[in-house]
C-alpha positions, -999 to +999 in steps of 0.1 A: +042+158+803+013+135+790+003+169+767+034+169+757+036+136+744+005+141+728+012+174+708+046+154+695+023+126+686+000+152+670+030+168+651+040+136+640+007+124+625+009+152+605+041+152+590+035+115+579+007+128+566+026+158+552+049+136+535+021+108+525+004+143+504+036+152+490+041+115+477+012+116+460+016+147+444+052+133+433+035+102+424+012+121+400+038+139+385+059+111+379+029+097+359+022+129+341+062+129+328+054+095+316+023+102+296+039+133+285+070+113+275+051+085+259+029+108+239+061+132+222+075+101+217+047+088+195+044+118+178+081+123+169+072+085+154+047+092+135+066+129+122+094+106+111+069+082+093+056+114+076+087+123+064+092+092+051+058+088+033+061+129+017+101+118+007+090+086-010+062+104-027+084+127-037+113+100-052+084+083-069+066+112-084+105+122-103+105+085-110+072+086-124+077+116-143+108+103-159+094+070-168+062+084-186+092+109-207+109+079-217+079+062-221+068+090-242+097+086-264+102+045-265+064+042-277+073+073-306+096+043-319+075+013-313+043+031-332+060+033-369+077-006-359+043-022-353+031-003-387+054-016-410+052-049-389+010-054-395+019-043-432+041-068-437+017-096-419-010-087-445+008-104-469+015-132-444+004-158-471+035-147-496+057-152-467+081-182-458+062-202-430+092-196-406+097-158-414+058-153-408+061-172-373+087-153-363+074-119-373+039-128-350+065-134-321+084-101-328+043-083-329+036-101-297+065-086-280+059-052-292+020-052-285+032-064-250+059-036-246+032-008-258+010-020-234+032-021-206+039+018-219+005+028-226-005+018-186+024+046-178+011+072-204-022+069-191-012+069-156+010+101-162-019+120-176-040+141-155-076+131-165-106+134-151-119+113-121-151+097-118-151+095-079-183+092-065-192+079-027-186+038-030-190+009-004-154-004-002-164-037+011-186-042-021-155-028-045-131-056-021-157-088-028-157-078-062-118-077-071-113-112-054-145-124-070-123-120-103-092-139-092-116-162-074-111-189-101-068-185-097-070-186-061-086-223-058-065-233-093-035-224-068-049-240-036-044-205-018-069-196+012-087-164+019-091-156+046-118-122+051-122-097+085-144-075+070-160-044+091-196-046+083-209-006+078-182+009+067-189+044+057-189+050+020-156+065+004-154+090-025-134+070-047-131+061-082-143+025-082-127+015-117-092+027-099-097+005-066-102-023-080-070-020-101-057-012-068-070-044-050-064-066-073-027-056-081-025-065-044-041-097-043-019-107-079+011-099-058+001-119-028-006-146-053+026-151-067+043-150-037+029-183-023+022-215-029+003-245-021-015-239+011-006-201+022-033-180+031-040-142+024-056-127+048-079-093+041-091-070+067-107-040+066-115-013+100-126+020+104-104+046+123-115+084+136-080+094+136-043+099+153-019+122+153-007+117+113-039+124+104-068+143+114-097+131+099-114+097+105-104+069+073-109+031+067-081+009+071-073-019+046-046-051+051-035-078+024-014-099+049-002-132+028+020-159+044+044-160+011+080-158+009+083-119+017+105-093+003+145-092+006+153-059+031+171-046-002+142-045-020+118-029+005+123+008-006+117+002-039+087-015-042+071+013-051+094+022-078+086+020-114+101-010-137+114-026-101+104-059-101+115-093-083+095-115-105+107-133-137+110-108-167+080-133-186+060-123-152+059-088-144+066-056-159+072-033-123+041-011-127+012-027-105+028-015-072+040+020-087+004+027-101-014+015-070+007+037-052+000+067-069-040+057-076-039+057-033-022+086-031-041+106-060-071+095-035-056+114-004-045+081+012-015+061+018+001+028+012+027+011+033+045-022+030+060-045+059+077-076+048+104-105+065+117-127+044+103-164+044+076-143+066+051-128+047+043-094+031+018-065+046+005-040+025-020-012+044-040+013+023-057+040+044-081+059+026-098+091+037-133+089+049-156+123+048 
């Protein structure tokens, strides 16, 4: 009797521990559908944010191509107009005082339209680059050292988290720059007295969007943000929420494609009354 309470105590123990196994191995499982969960859905994020990123590239390069035609064309008429115009200023001495004042404002509008034209002709035009392999962080302290002066006129802070040994980028430096400080411009006019843009820069080996390593750079600013309405078409050439005396809707469209042309990409996060995010992510070899 005793033996056989011991063999059912036996049989017992190892059932429990039977079961306890099998838990485990459940357990695991369990843990193994939630990575593997976790992980597709991460990737099906960052597929959808690829999608997104190739169709705005896509809207923007039409746009782009559309707005160099008709810049093409506007600038065909302006060309002959500011002739005759500069002619007619030569003999600025013969003129009536008021007719000569108002034909400098009518040259002062069309040397600021051509220009505004000119930046999309040039953009347009496949040319070559003069990338060589830059220290971003140097390129960075020199675009704000350039606004430095409009920054303190505007009591706006800077704030910098800079990664020190960044590896150097293959870039064209003249480009960046444009890039950065189209940025910081940006941030600029969206605040006031006593908001702060914040600049950071990291290094990354990689994710799932992209497969090789690339340095990571924020312009965070604590302005008044952008309207949800506006958001996908920042990008967008002539789309601008400024005043028409303060921007012509080309800084953001030519950063955009100067990043891309690079084999980066830009992105924009914004709440209204909450600040603005831009991220650049530029390849690093």
């Amino acid at each position: 009797m005793a033996k056989k309470k011991k063999t059912d105590k036996s049989s017992v123990k190892k059932l429990e521990n039977n079961l306890k196994a099998v838990e485990e191995q459940v357990l695991l499982y369990a843990k193994d559908l939630a990575r593997i969960f976790v992980e597709r859905k991460e990737k099906e994020r960052q597929l959808e944010l690829t999608k997104q990123q190739l169709a705005r590239s896509a809207r923007i390069g039409l746009l782009g191509e559309l707005a160099a035609g008709i810049a093409h064309e506007i600038n065909n008429i302006l060309t002959p107009a500011m002739g005759n115009l500069s002619l007619l200023l030569m003999d600025r001495d013969t003129l009536p005082q008021k007719a000569a004042e108002r034909l400098e404002t009518i040259e002062q509008s069309l040397m600021k339209s051509t220009y505004m034209l000119q930046q999309v002709l040039d953009f347009s035009r496949k040319r070559p680059e003069k990338r060589k392999p830059m220290d971003i962080t140097a390129i960075l302290k020199e675009s704000l050292s350039l606004l430095k002066y409009r920054f303190i006129k505007n009591q706006i802070k800077i704030e910098k988290n800079l990664q020190p040994d960044l590896p150097k980028l293959q870039i064209d430096d003249t480009q960046i720059v444009q890039v950065f400080t189209n940025l910081a411009l940006n941030a600029l006019d969206a605040m006031e007295k006593g908001d702060t843009l914040r600049i950071t820069t990291s290094y990354h080996l990689g994710e799932p969007a992209r497969t090789q390593p690339y340095v990571e750079i924020l312009f965070e600013d604590t302005g008044h943000g952008i309207a949800p309405e506006s958001m996908e078409h920042v990008f967008e050439p002539f789309y601008t929420t400024k005043q028409k005396s303060r921007g012509t809707g080309l800084g953001l469209f030519i950063s955009y494609g100067i990043v891309e042309k690079h084999g980066g990409t830009m992105d924009v996060a914004s709440m209204p009354d909450e600040g603005t995010q831009f991220k650049i992510c530029l390849p690093a070899s």
